[in-house]
C-alpha angles and dihedrals in degrees: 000000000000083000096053093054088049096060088046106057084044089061093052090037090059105020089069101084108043085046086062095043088048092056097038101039096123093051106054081043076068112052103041077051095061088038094067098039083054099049116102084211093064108058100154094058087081090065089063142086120239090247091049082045103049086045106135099355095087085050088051090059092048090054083046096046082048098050097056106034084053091042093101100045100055131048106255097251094060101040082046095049086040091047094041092056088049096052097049094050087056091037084061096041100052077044102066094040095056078045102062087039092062098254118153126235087255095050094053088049095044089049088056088042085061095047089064088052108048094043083058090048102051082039083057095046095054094040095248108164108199115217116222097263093039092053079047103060094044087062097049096061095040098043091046091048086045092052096042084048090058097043096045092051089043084058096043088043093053086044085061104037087061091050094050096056090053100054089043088053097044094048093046088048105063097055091032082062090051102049083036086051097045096043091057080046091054089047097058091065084227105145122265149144117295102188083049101052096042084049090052093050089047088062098047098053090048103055086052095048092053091051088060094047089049090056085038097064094037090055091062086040111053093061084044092253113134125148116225126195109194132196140144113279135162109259088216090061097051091057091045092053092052093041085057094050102054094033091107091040087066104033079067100057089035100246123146120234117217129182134191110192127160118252098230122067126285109209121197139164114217133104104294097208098049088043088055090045087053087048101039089044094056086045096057087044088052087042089052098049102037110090126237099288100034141120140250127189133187115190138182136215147177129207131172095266101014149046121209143201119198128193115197124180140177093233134124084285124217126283114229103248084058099053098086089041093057093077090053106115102256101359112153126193104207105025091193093059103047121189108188126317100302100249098106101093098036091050079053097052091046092051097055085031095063083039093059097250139111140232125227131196123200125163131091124234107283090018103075132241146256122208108199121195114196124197135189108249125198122341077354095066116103148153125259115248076225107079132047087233133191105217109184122170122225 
């Protein structure tokens, strides 16, 4: 009997919490949502849609609904070994996710870091008192998941640091050979020509040269750190400026280069030189993809709230299961046939991105495709949350 009685006040002791949790659940969902789009130190949260968000966090309040409400039917150490388990399974998994979506290491720990708050907190607003091996149990779940979190992003950022280093050393070898080939030519005194072989070299050295920007810029964009310089420019101009810049780029591979531009003036305020970088970097793309032959368009267009900039191209076009992983840092979608390393259009996302815009893909595979970039024009212009930005006015 007495027994009996024991069992019983265990089961309401700690059935108190995960009763709560159980009935709450939404709600504290909620709250830890609104926590981490609010915290300076998660940036990236604010990419991201509320499903992608929530992720692994409802399926954390489960383990911990199932911890307490099974405490008093196990010994510590097996319901401990059987929950730890649990909780690093999920730790990897919600890893790997925050991985694929550009967080940092310190953003998936700080997210976790949140969660504990917030749970205290809801237990304090409630007047939930934890006992010491309920608290106890509550840290154990969050600190394994935590711990299995940082080990499986330090994996998956080695992983990619090697790859990195691969694609970054395939694509320098290939114009280092050709400066290195013609400069042996140029030291054996045999005729050549000259205007050849100093065009060869120019492209050589820019192709390295945009390979280092492209880290560059990757490098400021991936911690959410990019410096912006606005001021107010003509949107015309800035695709002039890019069309110019890859004429001779087409006329080489015999494409043809169209623009449609407004004949009034398109006024925008945004950092001229990063906006140039996002066009000219979905017009290489379209350049690189679009057979000899082919088209290329840039058009521009102005609506009440937006300007936007469209690239459309003649090429194999994108199937639709590829168009969100286009924007991955070097993501590439036939790894047999690689055109570059893979940074242009996420340089391009995180450009608009950090300008408060949006980029849109359209186009099915054989059908080409048209890369819209959409910013904010007037009142409507505005930073993204995402980024520590420098916004200076010229």
């Amino acid at each position: 009997m007495k027994h009996r009685q024991r069992v019983s006040r265990e089961i309401r002791k700690h059935g108190r919490l995960a009763k709560l949790l159980f009935k709450e659940r939404q709600t504290l969902i909620d709250q830890w949502l609104q926590r981490v789009l609010d915290d300076p130190d998660i940036p990236t949260a604010n990419k991201l849609a509320r499903p992608a968000l929530e992720d692994s966090i409802p399926t954390l309040i489960d383990r911990i609904i199932e911890k307490f409400e099974t405490h008093h039917l196990a010994g510590e150490s097996e319901i401990s070994g059987r929950h730890t388990v649990d909780t690093k399974e999920l730790g990897t998994t919600h890893a790997r996710h925050r991985f694929d979506v550009n967080y940092t290491a310190e953003e998936t720990t700080r997210e976790l870091s949140v969660f504990r708050e917030v749970l205290l907190e809801f237990c304090d607003a409630n007047s939930i008192v934890l006992a010491l091996d309920e608290s106890k149990l509550l840290h154990l779940a969050i600190d394994e998941m935590m711990a299995a979190n940082a080990h499986e992003v330090e994996q998956a950022v080695f992983s990619r640091s090697e790859q990195v280093m691969a694609i970054v050393a395939h694509d320098l070898r290939n114009p280092v050979h050709i400066v290195d080939g013609y400069a042996q030519l140029l030291k054996t005194h045999s005729p050549v020509d000259a205007v050849a072989v100093g065009e060869a070299i120019e492209r050589s050295t820019r192709q390295m040269a945009r390979l280092i920007e492209d880290l560059l810029a990757m490098s400021e964009l991936e911690p959410g750190h990019m410096s912006i310089t606005q001021q107010w420019a003509d949107a015309r101009d800035l695709v002039k400026v890019v069309l110019e810049q890859f004429r001779h780029a087409a006329n080489r591979k015999r494409i043809v280069m169209m623009s449609d531009l407004p004949e009034d003036e398109v006024p925008i305020e945004c950092d001229p030189v990063r906006i140039e970088q996002a066009i000219g970097n979905v017009v290489s793309n379209a350049l690189k993809f679009t057979p000899p032959g082919g088209r290329v368009w840039v058009a521009l267009e102005r609506t009440d709230t937006h300007v936007i900039f469209r690239v459309l191209d003649t090429g194999p076009g994108i199937p639709p299961e590829q168009r969100d992983e286009v924007f991955r840092p070097f993501w590439q979608g036939d790894k047999m046939d690689r055109h570059g390393v893979g940074l242009g259009l996420a340089i391009v996302r995180g450009i608009v991105e950090a300008h408060g815009g949006s980029v849109a893909v359209d186009g099915t595979a054989g059908g080409g495709a048209t890369i819209s970039i959409l910013l904010p024009s007037g009142a409507h212009a505005r930073s993204s949350k995402s980024f520590a930005i420098t916004r200076r006015s010229v």
